[in-house]
CHARMM-style PDB file with segment names, atoms N, HN, CA, C and O in Angstrom:
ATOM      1  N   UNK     1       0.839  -1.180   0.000  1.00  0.00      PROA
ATOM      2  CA  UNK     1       0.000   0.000   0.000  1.00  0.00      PROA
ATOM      3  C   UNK     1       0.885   1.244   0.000  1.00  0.00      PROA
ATOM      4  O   UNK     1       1.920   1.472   0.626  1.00  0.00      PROA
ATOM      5  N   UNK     2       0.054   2.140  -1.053  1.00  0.00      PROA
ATOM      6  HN  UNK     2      -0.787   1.955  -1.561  1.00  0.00      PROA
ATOM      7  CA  UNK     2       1.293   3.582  -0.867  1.00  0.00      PROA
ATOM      8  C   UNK     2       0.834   4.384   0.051  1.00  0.00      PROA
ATOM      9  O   UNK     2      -0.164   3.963   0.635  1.00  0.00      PROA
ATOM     10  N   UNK     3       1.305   5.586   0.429  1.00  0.00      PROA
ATOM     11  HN  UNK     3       2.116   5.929  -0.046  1.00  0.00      PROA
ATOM     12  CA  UNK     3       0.846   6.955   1.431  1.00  0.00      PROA
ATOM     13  C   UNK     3      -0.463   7.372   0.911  1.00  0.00      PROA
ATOM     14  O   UNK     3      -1.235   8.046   1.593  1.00  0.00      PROA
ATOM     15  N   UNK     4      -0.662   7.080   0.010  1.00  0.00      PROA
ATOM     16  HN  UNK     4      -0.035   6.533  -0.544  1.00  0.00      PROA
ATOM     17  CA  UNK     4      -1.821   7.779  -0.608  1.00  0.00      PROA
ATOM     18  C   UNK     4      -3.341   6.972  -0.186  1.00  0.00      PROA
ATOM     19  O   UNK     4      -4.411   7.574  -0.098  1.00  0.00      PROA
ATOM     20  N   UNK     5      -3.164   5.517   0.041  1.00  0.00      PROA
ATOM     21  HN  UNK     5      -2.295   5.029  -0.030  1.00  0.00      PROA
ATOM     22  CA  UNK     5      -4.016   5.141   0.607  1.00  0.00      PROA
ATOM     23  C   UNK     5      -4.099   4.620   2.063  1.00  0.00      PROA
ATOM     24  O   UNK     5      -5.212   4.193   2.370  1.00  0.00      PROA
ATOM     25  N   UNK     6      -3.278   4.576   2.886  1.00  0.00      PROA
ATOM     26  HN  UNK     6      -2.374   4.923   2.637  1.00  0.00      PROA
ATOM     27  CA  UNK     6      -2.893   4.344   3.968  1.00  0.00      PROA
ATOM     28  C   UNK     6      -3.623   6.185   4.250  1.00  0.00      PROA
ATOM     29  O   UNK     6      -4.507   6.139   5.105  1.00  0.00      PROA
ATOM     30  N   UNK     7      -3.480   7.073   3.911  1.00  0.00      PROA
ATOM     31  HN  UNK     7      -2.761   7.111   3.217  1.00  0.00      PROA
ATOM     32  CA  UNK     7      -4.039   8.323   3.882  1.00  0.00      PROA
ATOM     33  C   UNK     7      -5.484   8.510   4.279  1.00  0.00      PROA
ATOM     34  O   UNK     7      -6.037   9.063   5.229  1.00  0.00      PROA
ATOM     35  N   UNK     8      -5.947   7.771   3.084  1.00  0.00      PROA
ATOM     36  HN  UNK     8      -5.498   7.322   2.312  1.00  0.00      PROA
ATOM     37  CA  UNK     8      -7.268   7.867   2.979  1.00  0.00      PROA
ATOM     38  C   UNK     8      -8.024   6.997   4.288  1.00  0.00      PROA
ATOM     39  O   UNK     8      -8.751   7.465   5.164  1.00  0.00      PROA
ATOM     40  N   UNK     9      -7.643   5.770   4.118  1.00  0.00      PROA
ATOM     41  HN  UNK     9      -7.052   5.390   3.406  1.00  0.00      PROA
ATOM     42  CA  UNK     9      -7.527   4.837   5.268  1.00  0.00      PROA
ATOM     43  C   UNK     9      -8.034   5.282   6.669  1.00  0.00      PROA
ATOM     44  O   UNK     9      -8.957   4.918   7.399  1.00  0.00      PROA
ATOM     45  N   UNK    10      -6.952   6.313   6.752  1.00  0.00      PROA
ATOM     46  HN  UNK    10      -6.202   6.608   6.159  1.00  0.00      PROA
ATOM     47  CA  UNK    10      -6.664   6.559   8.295  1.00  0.00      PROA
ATOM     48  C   UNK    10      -7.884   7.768   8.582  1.00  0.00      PROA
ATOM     49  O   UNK    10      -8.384   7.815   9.705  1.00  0.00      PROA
ATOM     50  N   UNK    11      -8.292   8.652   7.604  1.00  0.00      PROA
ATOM     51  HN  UNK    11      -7.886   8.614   6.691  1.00  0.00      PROA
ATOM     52  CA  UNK    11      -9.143   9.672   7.522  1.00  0.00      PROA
ATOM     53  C   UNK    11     -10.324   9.079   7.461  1.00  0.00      PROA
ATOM     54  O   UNK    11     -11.009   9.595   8.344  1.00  0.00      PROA
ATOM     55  N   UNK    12     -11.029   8.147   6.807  1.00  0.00      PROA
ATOM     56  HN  UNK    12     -10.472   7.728   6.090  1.00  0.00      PROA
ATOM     57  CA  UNK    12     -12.112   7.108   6.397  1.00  0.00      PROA
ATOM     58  C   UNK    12     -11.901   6.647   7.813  1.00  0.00      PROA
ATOM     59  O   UNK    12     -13.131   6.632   7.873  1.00  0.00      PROA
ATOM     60  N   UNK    13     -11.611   6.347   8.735  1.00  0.00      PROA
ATOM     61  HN  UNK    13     -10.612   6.359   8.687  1.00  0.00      PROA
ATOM     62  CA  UNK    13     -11.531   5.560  10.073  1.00  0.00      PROA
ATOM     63  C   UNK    13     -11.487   6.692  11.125  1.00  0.00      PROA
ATOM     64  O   UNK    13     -11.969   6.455  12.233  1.00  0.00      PROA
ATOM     65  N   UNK    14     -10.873   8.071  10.831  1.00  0.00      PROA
ATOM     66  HN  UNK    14     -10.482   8.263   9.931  1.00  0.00      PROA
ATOM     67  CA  UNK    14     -11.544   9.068  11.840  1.00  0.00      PROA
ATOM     68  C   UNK    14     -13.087   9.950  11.765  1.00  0.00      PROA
ATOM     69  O   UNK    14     -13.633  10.754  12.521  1.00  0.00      PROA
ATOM     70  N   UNK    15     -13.451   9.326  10.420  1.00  0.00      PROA
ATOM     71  HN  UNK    15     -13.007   8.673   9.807  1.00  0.00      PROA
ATOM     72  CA  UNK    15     -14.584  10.311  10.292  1.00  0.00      PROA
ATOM     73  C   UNK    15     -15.381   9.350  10.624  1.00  0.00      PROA
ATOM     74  O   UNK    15     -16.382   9.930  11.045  1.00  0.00      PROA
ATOM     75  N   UNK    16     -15.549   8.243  10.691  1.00  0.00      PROA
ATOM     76  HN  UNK    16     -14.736   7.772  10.349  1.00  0.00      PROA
ATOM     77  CA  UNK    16     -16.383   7.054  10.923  1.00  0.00      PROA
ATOM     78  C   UNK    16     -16.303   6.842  12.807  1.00  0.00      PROA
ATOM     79  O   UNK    16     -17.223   6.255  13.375  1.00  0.00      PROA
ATOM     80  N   UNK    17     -15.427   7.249  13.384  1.00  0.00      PROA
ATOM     81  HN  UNK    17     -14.679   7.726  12.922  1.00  0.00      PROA
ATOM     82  CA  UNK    17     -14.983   7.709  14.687  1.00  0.00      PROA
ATOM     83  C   UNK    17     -15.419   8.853  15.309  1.00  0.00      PROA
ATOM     84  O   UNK    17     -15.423   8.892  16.539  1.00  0.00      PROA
ATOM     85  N   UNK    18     -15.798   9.816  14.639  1.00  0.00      PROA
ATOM     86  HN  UNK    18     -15.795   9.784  13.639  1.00  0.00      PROA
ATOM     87  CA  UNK    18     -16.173  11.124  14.581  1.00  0.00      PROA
ATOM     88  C   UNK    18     -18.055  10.542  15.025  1.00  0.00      PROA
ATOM     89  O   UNK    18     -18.785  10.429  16.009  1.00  0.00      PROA
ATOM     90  N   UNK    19     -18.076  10.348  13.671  1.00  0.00      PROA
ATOM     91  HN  UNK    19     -17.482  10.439  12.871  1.00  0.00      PROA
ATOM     92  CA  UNK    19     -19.696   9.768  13.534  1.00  0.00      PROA
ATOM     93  C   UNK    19     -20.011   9.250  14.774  1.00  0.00      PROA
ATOM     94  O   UNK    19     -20.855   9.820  15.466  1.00  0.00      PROA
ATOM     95  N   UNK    20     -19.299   7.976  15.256  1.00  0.00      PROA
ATOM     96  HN  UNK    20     -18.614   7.513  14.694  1.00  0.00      PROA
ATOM     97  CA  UNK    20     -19.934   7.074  15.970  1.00  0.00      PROA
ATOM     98  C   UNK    20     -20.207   7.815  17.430  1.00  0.00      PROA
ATOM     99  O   UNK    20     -21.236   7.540  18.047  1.00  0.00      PROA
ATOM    100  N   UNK    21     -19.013   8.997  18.087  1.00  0.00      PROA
ATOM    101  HN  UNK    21     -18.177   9.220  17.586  1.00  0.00      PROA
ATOM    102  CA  UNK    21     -19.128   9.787  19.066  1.00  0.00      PROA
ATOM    103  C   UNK    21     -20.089  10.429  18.568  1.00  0.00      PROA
ATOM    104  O   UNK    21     -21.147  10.178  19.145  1.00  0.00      PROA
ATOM    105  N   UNK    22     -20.168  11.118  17.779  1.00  0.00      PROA
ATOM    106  HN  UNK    22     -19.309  11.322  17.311  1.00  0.00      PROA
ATOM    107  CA  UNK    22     -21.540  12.258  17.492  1.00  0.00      PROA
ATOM    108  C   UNK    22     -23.088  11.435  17.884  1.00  0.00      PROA
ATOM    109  O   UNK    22     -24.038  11.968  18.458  1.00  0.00      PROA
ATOM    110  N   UNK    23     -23.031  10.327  17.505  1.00  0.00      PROA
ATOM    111  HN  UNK    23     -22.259   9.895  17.039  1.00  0.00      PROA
ATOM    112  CA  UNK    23     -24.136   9.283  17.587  1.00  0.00      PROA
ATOM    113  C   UNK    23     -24.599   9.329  19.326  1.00  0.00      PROA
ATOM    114  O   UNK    23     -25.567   9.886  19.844  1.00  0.00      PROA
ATOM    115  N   UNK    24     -23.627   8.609  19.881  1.00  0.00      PROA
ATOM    116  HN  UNK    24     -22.841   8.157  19.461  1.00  0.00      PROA
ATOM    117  CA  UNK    24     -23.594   8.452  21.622  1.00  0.00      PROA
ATOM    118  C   UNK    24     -24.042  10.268  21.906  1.00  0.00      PROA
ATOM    119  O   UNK    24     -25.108  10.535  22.461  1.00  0.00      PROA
ATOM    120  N   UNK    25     -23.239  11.198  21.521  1.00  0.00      PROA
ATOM    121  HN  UNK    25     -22.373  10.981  21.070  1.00  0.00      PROA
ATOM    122  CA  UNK    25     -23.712  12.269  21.932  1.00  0.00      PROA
ATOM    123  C   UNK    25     -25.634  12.238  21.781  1.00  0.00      PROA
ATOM    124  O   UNK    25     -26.265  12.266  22.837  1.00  0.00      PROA
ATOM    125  N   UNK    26     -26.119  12.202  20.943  1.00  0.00      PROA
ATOM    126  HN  UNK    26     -25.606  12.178  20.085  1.00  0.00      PROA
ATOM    127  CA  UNK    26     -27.087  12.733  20.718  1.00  0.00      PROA
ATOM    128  C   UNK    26     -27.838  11.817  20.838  1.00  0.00      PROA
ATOM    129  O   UNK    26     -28.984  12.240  20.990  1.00  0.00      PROA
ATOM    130  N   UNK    27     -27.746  10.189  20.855  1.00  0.00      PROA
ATOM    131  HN  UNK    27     -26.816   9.844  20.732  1.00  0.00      PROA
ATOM    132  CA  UNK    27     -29.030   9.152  21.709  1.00  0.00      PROA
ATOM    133  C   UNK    27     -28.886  10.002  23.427  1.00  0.00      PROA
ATOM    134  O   UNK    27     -29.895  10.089  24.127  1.00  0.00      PROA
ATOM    135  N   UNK    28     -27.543  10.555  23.906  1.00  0.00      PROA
ATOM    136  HN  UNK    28     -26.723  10.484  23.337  1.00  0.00      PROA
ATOM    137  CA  UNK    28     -27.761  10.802  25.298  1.00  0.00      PROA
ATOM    138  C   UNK    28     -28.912  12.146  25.617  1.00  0.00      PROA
ATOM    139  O   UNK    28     -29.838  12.347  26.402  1.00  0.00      PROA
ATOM    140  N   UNK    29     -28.266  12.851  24.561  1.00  0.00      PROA
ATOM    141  HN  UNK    29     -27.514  12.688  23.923  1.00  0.00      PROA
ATOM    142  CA  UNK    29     -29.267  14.632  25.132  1.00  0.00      PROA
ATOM    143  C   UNK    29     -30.560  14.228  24.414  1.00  0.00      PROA
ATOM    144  O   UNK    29     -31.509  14.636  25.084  1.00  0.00      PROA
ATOM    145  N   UNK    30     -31.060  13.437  23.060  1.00  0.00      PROA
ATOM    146  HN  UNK    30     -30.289  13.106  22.515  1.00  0.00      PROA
ATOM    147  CA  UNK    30     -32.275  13.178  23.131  1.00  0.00      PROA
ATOM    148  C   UNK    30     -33.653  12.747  23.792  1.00  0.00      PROA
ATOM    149  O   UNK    30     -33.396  11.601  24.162  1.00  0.00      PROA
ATOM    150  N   UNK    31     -35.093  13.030  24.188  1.00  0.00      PROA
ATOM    151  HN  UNK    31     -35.302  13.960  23.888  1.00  0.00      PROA
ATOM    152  CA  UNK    31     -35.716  12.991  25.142  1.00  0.00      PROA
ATOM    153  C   UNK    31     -35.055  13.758  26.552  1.00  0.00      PROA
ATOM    154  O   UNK    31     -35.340  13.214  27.619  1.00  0.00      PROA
ATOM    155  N   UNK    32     -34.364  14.743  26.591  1.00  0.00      PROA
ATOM    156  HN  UNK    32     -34.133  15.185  25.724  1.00  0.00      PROA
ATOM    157  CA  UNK    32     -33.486  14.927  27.908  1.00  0.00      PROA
ATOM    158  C   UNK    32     -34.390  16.685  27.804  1.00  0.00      PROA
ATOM    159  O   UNK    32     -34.436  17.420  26.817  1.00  0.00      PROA
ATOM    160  N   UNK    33     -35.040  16.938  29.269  1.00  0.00      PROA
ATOM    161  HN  UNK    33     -35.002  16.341  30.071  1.00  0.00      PROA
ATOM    162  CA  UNK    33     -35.242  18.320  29.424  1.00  0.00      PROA
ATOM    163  C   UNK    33     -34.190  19.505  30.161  1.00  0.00      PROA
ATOM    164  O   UNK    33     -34.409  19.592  31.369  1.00  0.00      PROA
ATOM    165  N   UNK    34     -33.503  20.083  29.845  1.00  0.00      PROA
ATOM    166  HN  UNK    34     -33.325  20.012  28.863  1.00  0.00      PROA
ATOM    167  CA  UNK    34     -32.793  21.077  30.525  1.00  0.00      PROA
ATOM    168  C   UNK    34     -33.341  22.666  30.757  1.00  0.00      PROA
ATOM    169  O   UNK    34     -33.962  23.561  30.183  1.00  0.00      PROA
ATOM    170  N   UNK    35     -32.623  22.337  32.074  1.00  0.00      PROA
ATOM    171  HN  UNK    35     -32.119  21.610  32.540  1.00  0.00      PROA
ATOM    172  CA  UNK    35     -33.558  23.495  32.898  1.00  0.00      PROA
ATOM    173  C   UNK    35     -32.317  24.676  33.535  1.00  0.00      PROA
ATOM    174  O   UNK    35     -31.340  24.149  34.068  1.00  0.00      PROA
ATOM    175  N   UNK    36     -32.345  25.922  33.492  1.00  0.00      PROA
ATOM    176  HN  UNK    36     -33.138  26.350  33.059  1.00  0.00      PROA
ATOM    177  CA  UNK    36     -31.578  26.237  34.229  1.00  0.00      PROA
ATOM    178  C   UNK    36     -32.025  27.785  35.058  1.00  0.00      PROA
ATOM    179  O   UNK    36     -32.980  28.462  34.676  1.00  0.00      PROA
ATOM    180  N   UNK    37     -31.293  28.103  36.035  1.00  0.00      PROA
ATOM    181  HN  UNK    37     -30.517  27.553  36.346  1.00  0.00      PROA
ATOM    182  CA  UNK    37     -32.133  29.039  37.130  1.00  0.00      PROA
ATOM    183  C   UNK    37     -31.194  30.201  37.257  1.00  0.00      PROA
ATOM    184  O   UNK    37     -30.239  29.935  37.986  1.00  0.00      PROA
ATOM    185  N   UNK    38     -31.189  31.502  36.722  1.00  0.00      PROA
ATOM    186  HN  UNK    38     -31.966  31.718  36.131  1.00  0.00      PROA
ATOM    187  CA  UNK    38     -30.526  32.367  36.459  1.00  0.00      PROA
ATOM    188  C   UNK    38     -30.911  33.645  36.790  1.00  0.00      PROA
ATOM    189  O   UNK    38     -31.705  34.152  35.998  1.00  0.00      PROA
ATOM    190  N   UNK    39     -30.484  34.499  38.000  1.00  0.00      PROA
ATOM    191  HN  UNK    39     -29.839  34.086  38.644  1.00  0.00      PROA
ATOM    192  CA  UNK    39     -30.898  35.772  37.932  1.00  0.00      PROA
ATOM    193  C   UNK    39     -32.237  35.890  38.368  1.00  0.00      PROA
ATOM    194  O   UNK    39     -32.750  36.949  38.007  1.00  0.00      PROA
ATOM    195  N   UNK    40     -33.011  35.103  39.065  1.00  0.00      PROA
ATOM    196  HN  UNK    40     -32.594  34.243  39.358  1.00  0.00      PROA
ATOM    197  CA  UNK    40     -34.521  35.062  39.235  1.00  0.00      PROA
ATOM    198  C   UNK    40     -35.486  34.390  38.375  1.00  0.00      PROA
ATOM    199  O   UNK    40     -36.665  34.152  38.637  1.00  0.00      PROA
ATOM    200  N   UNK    41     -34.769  34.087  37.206  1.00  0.00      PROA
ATOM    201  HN  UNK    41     -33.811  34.280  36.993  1.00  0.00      PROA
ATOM    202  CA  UNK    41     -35.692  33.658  36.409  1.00  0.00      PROA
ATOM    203  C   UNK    41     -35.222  32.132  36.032  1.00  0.00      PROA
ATOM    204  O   UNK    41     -34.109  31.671  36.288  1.00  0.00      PROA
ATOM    205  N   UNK    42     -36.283  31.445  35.376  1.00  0.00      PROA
ATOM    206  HN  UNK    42     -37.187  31.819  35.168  1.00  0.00      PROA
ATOM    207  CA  UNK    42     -36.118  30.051  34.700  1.00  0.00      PROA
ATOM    208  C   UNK    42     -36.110  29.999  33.915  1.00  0.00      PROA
ATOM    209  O   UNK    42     -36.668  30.958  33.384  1.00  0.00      PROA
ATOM    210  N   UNK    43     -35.604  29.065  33.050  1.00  0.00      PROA
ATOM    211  HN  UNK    43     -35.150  28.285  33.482  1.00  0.00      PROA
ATOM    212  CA  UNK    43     -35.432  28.493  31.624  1.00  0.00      PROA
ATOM    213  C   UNK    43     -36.092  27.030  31.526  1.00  0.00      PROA
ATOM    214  O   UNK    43     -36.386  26.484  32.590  1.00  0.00      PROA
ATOM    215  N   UNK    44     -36.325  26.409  30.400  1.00  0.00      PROA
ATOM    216  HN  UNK    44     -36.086  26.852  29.536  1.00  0.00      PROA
ATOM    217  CA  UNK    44     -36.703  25.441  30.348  1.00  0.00      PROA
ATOM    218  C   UNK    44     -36.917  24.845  28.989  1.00  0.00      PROA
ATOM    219  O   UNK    44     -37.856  25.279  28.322  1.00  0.00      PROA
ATOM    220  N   UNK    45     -36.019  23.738  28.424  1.00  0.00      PROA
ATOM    221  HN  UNK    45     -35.257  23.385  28.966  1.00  0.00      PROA
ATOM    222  CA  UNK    45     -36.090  23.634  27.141  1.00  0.00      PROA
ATOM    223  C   UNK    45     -36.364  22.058  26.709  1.00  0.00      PROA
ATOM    224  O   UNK    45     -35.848  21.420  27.626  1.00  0.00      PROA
ATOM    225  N   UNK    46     -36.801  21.328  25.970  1.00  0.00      PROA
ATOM    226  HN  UNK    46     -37.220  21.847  25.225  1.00  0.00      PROA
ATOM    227  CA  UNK    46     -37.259  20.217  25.893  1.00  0.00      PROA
ATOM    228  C   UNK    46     -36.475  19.721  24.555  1.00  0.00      PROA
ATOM    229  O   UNK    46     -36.680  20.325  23.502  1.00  0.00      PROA
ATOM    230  N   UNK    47     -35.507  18.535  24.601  1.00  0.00      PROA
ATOM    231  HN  UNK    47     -35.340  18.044  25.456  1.00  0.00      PROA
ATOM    232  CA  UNK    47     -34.801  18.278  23.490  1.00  0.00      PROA
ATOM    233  C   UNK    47     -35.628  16.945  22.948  1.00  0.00      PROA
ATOM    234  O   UNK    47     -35.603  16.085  23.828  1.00  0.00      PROA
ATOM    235  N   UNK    48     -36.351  16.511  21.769  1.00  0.00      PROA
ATOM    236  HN  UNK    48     -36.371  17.210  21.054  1.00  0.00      PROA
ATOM    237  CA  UNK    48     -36.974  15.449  21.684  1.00  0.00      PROA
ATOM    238  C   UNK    48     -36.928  15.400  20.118  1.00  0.00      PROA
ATOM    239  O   UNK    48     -37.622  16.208  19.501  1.00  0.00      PROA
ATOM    240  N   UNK    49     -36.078  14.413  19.379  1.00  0.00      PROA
ATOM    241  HN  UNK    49     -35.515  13.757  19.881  1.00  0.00      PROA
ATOM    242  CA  UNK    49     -36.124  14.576  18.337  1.00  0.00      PROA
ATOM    243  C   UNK    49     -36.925  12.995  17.743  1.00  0.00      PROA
ATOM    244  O   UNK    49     -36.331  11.919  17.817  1.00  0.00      PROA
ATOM    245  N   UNK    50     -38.111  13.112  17.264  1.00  0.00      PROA
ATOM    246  HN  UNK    50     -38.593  13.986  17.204  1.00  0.00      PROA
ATOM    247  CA  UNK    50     -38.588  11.688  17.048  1.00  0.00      PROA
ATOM    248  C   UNK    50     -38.461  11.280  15.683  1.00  0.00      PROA
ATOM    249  O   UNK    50     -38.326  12.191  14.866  1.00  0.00      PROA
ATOM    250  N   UNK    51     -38.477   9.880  15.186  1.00  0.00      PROA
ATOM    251  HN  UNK    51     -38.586   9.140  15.849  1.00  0.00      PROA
ATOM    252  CA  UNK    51     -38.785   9.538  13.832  1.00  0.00      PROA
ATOM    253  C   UNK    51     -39.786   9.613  13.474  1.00  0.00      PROA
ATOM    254  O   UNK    51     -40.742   9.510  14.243  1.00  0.00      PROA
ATOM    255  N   UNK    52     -39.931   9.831  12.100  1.00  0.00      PROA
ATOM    256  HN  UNK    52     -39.155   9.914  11.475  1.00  0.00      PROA
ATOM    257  CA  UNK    52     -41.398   9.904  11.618  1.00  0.00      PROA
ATOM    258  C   UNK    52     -41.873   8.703  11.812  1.00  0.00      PROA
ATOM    259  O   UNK    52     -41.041   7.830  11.565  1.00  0.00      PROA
ATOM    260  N   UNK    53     -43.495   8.099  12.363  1.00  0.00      PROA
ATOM    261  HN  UNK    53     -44.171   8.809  12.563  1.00  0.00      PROA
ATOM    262  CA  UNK    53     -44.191   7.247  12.667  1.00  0.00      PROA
ATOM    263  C   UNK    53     -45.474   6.930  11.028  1.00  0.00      PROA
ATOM    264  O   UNK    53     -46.208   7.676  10.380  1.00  0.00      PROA
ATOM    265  N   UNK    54     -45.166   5.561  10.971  1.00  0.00      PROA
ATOM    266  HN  UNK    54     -44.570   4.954  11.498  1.00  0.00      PROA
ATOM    267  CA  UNK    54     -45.903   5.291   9.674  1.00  0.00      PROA
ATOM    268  C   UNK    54     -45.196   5.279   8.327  1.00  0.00      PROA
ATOM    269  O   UNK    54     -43.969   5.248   8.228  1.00  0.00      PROA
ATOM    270  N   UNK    55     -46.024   5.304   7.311  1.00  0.00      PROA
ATOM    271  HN  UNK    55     -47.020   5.329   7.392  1.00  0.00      PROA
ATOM    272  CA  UNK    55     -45.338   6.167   6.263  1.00  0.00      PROA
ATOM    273  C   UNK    55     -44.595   4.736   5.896  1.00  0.00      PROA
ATOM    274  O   UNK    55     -44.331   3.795   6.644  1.00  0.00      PROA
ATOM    275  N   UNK    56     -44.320   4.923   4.302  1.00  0.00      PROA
ATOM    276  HN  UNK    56     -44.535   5.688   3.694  1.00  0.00      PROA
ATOM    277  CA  UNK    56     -43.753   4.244   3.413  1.00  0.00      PROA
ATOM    278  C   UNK    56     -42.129   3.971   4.438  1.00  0.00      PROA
ATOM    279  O   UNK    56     -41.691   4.900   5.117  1.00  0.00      PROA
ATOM    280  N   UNK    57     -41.512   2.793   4.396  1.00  0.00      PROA
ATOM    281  HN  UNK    57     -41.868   2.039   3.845  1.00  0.00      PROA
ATOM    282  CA  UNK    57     -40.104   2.555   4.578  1.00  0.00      PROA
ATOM    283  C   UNK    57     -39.553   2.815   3.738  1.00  0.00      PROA
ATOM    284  O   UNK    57     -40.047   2.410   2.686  1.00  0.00      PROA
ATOM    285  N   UNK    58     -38.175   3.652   3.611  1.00  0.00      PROA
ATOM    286  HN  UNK    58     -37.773   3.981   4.466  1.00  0.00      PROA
ATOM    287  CA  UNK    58     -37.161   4.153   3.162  1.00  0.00      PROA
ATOM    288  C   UNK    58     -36.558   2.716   2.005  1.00  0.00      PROA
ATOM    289  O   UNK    58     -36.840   1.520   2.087  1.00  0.00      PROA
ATOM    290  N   UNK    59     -36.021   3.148   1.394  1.00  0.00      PROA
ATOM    291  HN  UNK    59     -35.792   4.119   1.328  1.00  0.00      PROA
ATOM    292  CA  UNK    59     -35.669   2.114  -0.009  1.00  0.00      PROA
ATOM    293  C   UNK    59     -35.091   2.596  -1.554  1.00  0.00      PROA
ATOM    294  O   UNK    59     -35.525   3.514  -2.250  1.00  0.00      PROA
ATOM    295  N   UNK    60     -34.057   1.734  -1.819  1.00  0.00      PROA
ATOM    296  HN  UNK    60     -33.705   0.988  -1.253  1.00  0.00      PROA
ATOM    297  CA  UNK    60     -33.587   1.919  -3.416  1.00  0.00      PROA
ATOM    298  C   UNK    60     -34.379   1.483  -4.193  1.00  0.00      PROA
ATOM    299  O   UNK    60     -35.179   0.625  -3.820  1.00  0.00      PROA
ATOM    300  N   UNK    61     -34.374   2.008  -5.629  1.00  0.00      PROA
ATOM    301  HN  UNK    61     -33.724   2.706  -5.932  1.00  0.00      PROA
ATOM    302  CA  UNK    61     -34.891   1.558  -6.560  1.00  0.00      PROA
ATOM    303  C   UNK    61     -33.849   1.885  -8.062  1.00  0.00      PROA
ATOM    304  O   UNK    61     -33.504   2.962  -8.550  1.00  0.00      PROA
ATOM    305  N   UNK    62     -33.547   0.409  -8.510  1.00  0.00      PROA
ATOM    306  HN  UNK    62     -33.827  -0.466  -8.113  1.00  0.00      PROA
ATOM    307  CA  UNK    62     -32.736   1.038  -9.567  1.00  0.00      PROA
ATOM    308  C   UNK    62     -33.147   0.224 -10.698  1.00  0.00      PROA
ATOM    309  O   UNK    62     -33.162  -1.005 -10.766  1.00  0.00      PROA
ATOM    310  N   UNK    63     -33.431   0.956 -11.451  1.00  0.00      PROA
ATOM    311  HN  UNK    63     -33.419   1.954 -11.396  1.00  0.00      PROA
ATOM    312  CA  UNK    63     -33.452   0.242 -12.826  1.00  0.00      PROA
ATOM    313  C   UNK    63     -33.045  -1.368 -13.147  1.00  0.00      PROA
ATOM    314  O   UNK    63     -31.873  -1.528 -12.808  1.00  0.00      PROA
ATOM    315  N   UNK    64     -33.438  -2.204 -13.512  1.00  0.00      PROA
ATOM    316  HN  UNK    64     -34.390  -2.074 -13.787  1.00  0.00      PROA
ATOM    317  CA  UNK    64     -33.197  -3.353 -14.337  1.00  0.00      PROA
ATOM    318  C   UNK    64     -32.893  -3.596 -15.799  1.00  0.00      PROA
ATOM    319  OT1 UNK    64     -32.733  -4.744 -16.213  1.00  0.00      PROA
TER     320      UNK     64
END
């Protein structure tokens, strides 16, 4: 193998690394409410990101 793909390699394996942390991040703060108490006043924000329910399943279609 030359530098050129040992390159790619190693970049293709941090962005896929990247991904998989970004993933754990956001199953954790999803459904999660944060609240915070500042100056007298409250905040209050609701993180809930759902899938669409129903509806055709996702799918290729390619020519024959």
């Amino acid at each position: 193998m030359d530098a050129t793909t040992m390159s790619q390699v190693g970049m293709s394996g941090g962005v896929v690394g990247i991904l998989a942390i970004a993933w754990q991040v956001f199953k954790w703060f999803n459904h999660r409410n944060i609240r915070s108490h500042c100056c007298g006043r409250e905040v209050a924000v609701g993180i809930d990101v759902d899938s669409p329910a129903g509806g055709e399943p996702m799918s290729i279609k390619a020519p024959q």
